[in-house]
N, C-alpha and C positions, 0 to 999 in steps of 0.2 A: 504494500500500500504506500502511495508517493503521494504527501500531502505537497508538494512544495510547486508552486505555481505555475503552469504551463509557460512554456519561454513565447517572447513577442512574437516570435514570425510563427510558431504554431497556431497562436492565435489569430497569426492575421492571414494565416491560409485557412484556416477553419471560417474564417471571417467572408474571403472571396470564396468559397465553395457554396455557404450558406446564402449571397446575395446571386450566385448563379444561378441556387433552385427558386429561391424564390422568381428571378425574372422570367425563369423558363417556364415557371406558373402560371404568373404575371401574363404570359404571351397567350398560355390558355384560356386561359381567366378572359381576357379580354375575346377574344373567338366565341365563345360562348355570351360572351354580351351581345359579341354582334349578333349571332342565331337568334337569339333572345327575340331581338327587334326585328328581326326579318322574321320570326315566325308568329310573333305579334301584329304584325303588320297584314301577315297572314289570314289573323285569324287562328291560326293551330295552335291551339292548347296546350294539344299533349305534347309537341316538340319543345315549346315553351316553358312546359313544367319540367319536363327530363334536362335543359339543358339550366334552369332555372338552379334544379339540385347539384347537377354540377358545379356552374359556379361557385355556390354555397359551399360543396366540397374543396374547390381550389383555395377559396379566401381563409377556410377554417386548417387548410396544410400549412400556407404562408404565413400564416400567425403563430401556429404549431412552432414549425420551422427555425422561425426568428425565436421564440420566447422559448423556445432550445437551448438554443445557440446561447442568449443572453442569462439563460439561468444556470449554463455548464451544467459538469459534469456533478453528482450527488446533490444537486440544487444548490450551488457554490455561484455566484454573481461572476462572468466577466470569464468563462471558460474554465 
């Protein structure tokens, strides 16, 4: 067991890795906004609601994600 604090650049590659998925989310996240309003636009419901949950899904990863990252490892602040 090594309590002794993760070194900078560990942190700051865990740091670029964690702002990669989130954008790679982000890019889904957004795709599904768009479906959203073209199937609103629509009218369809049901693609609206399925891509609806999706989003939901992407925003609730990214948050995940992040508040990961920022609460480290055994719930330690900052990695």
């Amino acid at each position: 067991m090594n309590d002794a604090p993760p070194s900078p650049e560990l942190v700051l590659m865990l740091r670029d890795q964690v702002f990669e998925e989130v954008e790679r989310v982000a890019d889904e996240a957004a795709s599904y906004a768009r479906s959203i309003g073209e199937a609103a636009f629509r009218g369809d419901e049901a693609t609206m609601i399925m891509h609806l949950k999706q989003l939901r899904l992407c925003c609730i990863g990214m948050i995940k994600t992040y508040k990961d990252f920022l609460e480290g490892p055994n719930g330690r602040p900052g990695v």
